[in-house]
Each structure stands twice: as C-alpha cells, then as structure tokens.
Residue frames relative to the residue before (quaternion, step in Angstrom):
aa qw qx qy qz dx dy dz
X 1.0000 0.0000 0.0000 0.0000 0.00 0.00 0.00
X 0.1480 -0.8237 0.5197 0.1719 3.40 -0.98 0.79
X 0.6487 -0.6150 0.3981 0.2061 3.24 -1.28 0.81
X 0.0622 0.7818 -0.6107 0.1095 4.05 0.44 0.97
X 0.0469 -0.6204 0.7828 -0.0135 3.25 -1.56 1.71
X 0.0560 -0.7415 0.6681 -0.0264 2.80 -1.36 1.24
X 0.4193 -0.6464 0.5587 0.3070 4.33 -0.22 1.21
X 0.1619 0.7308 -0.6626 0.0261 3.55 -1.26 -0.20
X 0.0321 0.8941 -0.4467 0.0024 3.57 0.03 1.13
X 0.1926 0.7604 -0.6021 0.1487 3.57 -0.50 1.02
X 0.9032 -0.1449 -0.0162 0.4038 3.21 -1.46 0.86
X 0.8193 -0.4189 0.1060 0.3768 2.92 0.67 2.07
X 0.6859 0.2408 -0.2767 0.6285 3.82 0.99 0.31
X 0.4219 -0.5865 0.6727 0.1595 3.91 -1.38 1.52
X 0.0123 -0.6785 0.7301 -0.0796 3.68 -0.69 1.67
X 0.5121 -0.5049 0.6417 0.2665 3.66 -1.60 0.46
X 0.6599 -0.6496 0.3663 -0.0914 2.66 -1.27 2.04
X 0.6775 0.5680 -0.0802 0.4604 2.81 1.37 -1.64
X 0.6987 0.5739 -0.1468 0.4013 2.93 1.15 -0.98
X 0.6889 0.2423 -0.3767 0.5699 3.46 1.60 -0.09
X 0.5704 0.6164 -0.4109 0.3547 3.48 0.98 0.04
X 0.8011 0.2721 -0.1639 0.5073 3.42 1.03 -0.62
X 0.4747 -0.7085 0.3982 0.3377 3.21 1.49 0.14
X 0.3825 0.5662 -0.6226 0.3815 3.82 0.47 0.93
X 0.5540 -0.5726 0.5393 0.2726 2.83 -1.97 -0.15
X 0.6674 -0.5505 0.3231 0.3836 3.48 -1.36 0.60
X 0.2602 -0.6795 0.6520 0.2131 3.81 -0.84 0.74
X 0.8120 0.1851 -0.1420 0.5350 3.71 -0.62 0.61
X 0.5359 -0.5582 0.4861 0.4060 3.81 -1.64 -0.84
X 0.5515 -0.4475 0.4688 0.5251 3.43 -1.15 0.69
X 0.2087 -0.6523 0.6961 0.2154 3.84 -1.24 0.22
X 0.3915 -0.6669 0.5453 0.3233 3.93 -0.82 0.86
X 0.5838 -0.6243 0.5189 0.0159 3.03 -1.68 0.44
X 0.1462 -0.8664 0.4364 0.1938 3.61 0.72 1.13
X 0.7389 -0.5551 0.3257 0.1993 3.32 -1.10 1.26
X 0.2393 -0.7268 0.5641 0.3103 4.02 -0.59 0.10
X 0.5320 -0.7557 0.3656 0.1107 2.72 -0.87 1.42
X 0.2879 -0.6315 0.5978 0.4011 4.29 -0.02 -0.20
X 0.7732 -0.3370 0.4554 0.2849 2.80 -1.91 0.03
X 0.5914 0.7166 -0.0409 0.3675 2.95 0.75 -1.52
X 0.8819 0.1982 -0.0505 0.4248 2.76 0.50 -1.32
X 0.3348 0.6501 -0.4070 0.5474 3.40 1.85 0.25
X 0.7264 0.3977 -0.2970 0.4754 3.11 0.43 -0.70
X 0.5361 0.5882 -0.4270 0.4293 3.74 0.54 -0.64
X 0.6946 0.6062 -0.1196 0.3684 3.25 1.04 -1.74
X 0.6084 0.5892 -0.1828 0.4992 3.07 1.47 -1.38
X 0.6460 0.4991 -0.1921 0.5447 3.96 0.86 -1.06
X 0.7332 0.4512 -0.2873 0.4198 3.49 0.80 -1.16
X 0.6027 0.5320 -0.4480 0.3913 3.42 1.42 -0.57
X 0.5056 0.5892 -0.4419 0.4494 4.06 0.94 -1.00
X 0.7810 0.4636 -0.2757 0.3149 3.41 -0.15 -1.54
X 0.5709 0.4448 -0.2512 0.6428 3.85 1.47 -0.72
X 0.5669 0.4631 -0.5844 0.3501 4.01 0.23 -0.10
X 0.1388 -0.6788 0.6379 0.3363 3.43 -1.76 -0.57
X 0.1344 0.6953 -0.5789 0.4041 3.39 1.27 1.10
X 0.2036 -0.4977 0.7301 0.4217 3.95 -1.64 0.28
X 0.3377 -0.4585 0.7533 0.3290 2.68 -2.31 0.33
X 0.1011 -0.7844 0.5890 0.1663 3.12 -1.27 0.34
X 0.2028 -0.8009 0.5441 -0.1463 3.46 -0.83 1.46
X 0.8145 -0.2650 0.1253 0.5007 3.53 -0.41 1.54
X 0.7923 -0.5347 0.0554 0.2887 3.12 1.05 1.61
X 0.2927 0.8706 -0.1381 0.3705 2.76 2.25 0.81
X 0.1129 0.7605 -0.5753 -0.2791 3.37 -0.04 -0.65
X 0.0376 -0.7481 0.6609 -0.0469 3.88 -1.05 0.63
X 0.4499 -0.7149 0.4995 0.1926 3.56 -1.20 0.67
X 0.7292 -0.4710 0.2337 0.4379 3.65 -0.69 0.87
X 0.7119 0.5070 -0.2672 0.4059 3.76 0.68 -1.19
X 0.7386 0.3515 -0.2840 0.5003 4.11 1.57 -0.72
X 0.6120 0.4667 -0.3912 0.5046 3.49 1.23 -0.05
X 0.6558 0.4377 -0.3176 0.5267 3.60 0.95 -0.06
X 0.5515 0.5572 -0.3770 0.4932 3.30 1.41 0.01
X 0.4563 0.7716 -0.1481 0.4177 3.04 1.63 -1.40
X 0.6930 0.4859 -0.0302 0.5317 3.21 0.68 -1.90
X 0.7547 0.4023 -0.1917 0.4815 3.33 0.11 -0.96
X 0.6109 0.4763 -0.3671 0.5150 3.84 1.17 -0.52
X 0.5960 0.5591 -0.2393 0.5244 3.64 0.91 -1.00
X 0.4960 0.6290 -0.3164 0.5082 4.07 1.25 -0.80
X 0.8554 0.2693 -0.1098 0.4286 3.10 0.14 -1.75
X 0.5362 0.5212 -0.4464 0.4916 4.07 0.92 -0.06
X 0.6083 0.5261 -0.3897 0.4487 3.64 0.84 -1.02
X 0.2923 -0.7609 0.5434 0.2007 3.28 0.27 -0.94
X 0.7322 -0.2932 0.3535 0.5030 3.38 -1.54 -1.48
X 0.4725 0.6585 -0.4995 0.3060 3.53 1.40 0.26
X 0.6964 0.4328 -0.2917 0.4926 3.44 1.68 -0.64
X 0.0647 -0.8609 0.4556 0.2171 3.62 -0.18 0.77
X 0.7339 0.4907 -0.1752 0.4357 3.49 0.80 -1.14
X 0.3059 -0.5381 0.4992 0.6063 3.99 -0.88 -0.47
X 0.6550 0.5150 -0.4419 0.3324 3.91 0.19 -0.31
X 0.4331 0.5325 -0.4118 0.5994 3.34 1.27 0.31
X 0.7088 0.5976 -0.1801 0.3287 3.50 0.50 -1.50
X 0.7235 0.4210 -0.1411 0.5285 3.26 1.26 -1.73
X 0.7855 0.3495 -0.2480 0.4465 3.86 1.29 -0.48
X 0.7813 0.2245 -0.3384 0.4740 3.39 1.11 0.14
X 0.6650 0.4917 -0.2426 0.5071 3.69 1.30 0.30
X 0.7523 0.1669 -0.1999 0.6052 3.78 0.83 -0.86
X 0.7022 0.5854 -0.3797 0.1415 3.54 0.16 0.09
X 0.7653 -0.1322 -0.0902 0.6235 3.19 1.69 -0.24
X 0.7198 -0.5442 0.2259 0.3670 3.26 -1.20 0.07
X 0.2841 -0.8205 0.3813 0.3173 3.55 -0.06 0.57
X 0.4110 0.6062 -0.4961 0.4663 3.78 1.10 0.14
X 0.8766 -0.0338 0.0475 0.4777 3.57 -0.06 -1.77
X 0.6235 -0.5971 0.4146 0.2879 3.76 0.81 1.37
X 0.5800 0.6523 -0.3639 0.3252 3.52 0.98 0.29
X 0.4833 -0.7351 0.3482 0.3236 3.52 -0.12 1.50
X 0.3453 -0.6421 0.6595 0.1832 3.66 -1.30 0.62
X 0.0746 0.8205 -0.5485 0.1429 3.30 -1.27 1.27
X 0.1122 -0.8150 0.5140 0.2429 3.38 -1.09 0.65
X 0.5875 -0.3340 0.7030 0.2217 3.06 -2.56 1.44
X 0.0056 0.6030 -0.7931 -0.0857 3.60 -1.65 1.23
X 0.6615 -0.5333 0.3551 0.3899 3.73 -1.50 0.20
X 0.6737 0.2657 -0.4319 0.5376 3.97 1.16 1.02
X 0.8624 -0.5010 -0.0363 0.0629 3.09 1.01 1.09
X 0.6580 0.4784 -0.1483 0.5623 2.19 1.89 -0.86
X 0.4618 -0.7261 0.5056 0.0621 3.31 -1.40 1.01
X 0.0029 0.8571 -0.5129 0.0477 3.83 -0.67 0.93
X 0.4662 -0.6100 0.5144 0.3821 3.76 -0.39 0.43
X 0.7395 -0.5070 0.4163 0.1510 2.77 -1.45 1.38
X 0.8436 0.3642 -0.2508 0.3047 3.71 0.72 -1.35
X 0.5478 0.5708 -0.3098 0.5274 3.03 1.66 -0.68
X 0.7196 0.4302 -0.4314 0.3332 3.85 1.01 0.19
X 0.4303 0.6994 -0.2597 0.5082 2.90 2.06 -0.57
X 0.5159 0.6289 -0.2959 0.5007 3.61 0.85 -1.15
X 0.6766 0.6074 -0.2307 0.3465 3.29 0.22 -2.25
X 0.8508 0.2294 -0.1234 0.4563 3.72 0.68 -1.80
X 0.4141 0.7048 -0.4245 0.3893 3.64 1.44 -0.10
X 0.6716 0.6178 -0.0901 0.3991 3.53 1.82 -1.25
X 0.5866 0.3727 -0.1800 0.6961 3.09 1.86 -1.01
X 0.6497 0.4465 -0.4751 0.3908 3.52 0.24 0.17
X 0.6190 0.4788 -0.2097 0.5863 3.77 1.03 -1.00
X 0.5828 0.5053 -0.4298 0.4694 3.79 0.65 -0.38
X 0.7694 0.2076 -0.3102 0.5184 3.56 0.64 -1.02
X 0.3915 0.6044 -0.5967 0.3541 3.79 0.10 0.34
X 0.7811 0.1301 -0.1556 0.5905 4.05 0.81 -0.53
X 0.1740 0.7501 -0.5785 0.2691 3.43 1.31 1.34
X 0.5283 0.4454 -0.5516 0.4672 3.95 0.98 -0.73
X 0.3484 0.5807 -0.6347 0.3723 4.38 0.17 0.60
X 0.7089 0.5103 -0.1245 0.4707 3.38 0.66 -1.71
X 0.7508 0.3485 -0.2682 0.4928 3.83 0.76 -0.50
X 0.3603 0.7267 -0.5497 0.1995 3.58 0.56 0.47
X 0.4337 -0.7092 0.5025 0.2374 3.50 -1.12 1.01
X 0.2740 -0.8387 0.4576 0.1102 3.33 -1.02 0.94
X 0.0220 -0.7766 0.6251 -0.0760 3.66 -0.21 0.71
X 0.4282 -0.7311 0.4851 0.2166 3.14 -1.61 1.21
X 0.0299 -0.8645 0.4882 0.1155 3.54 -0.79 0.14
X 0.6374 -0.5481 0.3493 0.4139 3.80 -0.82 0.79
X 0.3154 -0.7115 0.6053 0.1671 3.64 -0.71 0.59
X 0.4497 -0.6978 0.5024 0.2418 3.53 -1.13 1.63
C-alpha cells in the first residue's frame, strides 16, 4: 500500500482530499493551518523577539537589555514610518546597525560569544516564514492500493 498525501484547505484546517472524493473517512486530525503573517507584524514579532532575549544587545559599544534595545528598535520603527515596508527592509535598514556611526548592532549571549544582530534577525525572519507553509508538514496521510 502506498502512502498518498493529498493538502485540502478549507476553513482554516488541511483535510485529505481523498477522503471526500472517495468517500472514506479521515485517518488522523485535520491539523490547523498557521495564519499568514503581515509585514507588519513580522516585524512586531521581530522586536518582541529582542525584548524576550537575555542576550545584551550591544549598541555603539553599549551593552543594553532586551526590553531598551527593543524599545530602541521599536522607536527607530515608528520614525521610519511607511518608508519601511517589509521586515527585510526593517532588519537592513533599522535593526542592523547604528545609523549615527554605521556600526553594526550585536548580541553578547551568557557563553560569550557575540553575533550581529542581522544575521539573528535573518535567523528568526526564517522560522517565522517556514511555519507560514507549515500546513506542508500537516498533511493527512491515507493508505491507498498501489497500481
């Protein structure tokens, strides 16, 4: 018997196709279907991660704690405006370095080691968009007769 995934999306939950076409029943649970995210709200998401780290950010040779560098961030958000539209806009002309002295913004974690800001920003911009086409991962699997 082979294994046949077929997506089917309806009112927000990926159900097996097969299952109304051939009249069977569902093998497993519908799995929901994680929401697309705005722009916007990547960013939002993007700020909320800093402010939740306990990494320093460090900022023009600063150190600062997740909640003032995400303030930081979020002040720099709202001056930019509608000139910034995307978060990859956001993460390369707003979180990535200082715009006084062009000097990248990074966080100090507690083993030391120290990474630019954009390439973490990047990092969670990736895990956010990954699950946006997570209903991939939730397909229902039913067995079917091999031809």
């Amino acid at each position: 018997m082979k294994v046949l995934q077929i997506p089917f999306l309806m009112f927000g939950l990926v159900l097996s196709l097969a299952s109304f076409a051939f009249n069977m029943p569902f093998i497993g649970q519908p799995t929901p279907v994680h929401p697309v995210l705005t722009e916007e709200q990547k960013i939002s998401k993007l700020i909320s991660f800093i402010e939740k780290t306990e990494a320093k950010f460090i900022r023009n040779g600063t150190e600062y704690n997740g909640v003032d560098a995400a303030k930081h961030l979020l002040m720099k958000r709202q001056r930019a405006g509608k000139r910034v539209k995307t978060a990859k806009e956001f993460i390369d002309f707003l979180a990535s370095k200082s715009s006084t002295t062009n000097e990248p913004y990074q966080m100090k974690f507690k083993n030391g080691s120290i990474l630019n800001v954009r390439d973490i920003l990047y990092n969670e911009l990736r895990k956010m968009e990954a699950k946006q086409v997570g209903h991939f991962r939730g397909f229902i699997a039913i067995k079917v007769p091999a031809c």
